[in-house]
KOLTOR-988900 format. One record per residue (C-alpha): residue in three letters; residue number from 0; x, y negated, z negated. Coordinates in steps of 0.1 Angstrom, whole numbers. Layout:
% residues N
[rec ala,NUM,[X,Y,Z]]
...
% end
This chain:
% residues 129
[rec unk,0,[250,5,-18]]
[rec unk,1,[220,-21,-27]]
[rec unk,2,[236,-54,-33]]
[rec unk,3,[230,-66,-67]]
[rec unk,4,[198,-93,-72]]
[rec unk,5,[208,-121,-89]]
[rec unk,6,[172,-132,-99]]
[rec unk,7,[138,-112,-98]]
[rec unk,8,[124,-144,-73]]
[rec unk,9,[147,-121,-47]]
[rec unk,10,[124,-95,-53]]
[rec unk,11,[99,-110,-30]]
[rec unk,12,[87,-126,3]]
[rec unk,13,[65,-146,-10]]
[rec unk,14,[90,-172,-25]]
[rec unk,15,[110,-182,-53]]
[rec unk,16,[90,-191,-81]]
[rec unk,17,[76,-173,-108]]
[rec unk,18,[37,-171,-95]]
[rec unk,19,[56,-156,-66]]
[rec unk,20,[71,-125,-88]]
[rec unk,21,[39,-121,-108]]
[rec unk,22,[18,-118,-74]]
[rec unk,23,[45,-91,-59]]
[rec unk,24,[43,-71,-93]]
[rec unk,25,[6,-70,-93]]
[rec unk,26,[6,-56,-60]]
[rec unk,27,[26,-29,-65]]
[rec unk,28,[18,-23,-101]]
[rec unk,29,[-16,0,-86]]
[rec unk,30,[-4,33,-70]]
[rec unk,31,[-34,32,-46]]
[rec unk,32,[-20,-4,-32]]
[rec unk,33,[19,14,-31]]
[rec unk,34,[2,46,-16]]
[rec unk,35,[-18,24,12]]
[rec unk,36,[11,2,21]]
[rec unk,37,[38,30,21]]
[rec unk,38,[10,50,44]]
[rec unk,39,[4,21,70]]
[rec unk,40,[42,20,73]]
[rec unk,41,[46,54,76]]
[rec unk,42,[22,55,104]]
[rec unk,43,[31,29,125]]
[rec unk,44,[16,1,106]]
[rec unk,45,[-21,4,107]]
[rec unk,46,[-51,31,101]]
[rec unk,47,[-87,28,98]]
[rec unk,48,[-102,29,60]]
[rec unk,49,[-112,63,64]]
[rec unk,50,[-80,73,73]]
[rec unk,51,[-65,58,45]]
[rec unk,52,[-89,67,21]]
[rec unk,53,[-83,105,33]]
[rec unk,54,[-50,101,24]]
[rec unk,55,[-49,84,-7]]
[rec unk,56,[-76,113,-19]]
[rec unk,57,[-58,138,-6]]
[rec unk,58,[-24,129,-25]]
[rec unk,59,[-41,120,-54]]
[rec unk,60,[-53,155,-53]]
[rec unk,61,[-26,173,-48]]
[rec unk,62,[-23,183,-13]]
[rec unk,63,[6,185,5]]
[rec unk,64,[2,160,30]]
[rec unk,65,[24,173,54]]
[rec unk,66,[0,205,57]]
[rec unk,67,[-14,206,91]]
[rec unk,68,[-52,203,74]]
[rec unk,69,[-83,181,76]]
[rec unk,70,[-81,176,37]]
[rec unk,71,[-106,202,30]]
[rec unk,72,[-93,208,-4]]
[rec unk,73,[-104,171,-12]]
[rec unk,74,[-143,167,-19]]
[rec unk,75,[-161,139,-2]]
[rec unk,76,[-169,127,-34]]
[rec unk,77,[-129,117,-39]]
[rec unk,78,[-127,104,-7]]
[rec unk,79,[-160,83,-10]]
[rec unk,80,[-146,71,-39]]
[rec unk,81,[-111,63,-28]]
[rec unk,82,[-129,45,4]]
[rec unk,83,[-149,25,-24]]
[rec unk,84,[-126,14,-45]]
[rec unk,85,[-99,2,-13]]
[rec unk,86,[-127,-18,0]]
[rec unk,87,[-138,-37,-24]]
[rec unk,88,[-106,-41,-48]]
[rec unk,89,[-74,-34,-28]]
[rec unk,90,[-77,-42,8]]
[rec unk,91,[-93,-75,-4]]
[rec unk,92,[-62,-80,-29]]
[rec unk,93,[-37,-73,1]]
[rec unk,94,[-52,-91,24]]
[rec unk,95,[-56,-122,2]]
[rec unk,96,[-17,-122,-3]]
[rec unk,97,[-12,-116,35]]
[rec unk,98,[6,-83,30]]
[rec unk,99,[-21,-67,55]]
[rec unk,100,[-46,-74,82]]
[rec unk,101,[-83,-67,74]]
[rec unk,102,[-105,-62,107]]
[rec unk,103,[-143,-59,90]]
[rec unk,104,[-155,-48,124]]
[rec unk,105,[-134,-18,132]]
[rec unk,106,[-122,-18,99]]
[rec unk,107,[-87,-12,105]]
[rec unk,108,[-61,-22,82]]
[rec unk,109,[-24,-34,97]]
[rec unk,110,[9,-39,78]]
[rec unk,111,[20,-78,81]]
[rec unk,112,[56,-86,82]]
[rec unk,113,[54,-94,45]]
[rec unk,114,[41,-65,39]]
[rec unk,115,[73,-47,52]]
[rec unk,116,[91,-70,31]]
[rec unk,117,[72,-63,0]]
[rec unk,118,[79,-22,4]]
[rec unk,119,[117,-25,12]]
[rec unk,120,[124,-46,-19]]
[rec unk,121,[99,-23,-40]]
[rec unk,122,[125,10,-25]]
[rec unk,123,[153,-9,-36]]
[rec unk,124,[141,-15,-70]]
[rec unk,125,[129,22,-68]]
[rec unk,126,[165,37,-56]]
[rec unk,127,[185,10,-82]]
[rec unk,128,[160,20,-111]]
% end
């Protein structure tokens, strides 16, 4: 049983006021920046932009991504544009909030602690909902 939150400020990691809450929100209000985050933690905490824009394509497409495949159902067109839009809007968003890691030069992404954070209370919200 999920304990009851007594205020949305306990929604977050990132502190108790109400910028706090509205930055959290925002984050997870874009299904690529929930897909990416719940991704990098289901992996082990990192992936290159490639990777993750494979993914993101590929489920935004339909594919069953637990079929043993290199995503050939997904054009390179999707995935160009998937890689496109995490680079220059989410990964930048994510990082700036400190909810992941950005190398530029291997460009590979890492889950940060609050980013962990940030997706357990987004499950509990999802499994109380």
């Amino acid at each position: 049983m999920i304990p009851l939150l007594r205020s949305p400020e306990r929604l977050t990691a990132f502190g108790e006021d109400a910028d706090a809450v509205d930055t959290a929100m925002d984050l997870l209000a874009d299904g690529r920046r929930r897909a990416a985050l719940q991704y990098l933690a289901e992996t082990g905490g990192d992936a290159t932009l490639t990777e993750l824009a494979v993914e993101i394509a590929a489920q935004e497409a339909g594919v069953e991504p637990n079929a043993i495949s290199d995503h050939s159902d997904v054009s390179s067109r999707e995935r160009r544009a998937v890689r496109i839009s995490l680079h220059h809007t989410h990964i930048p968003k994510l990082t700036t909030a400190e909810v992941v890691d950005y190398d530029t030069e291997t460009e590979t992404i890492t889950l940060t602690d609050h980013g962990r954070t940030l997706l357990e209370r987004a499950d509990a919200v999802q499994v109380s909902a």
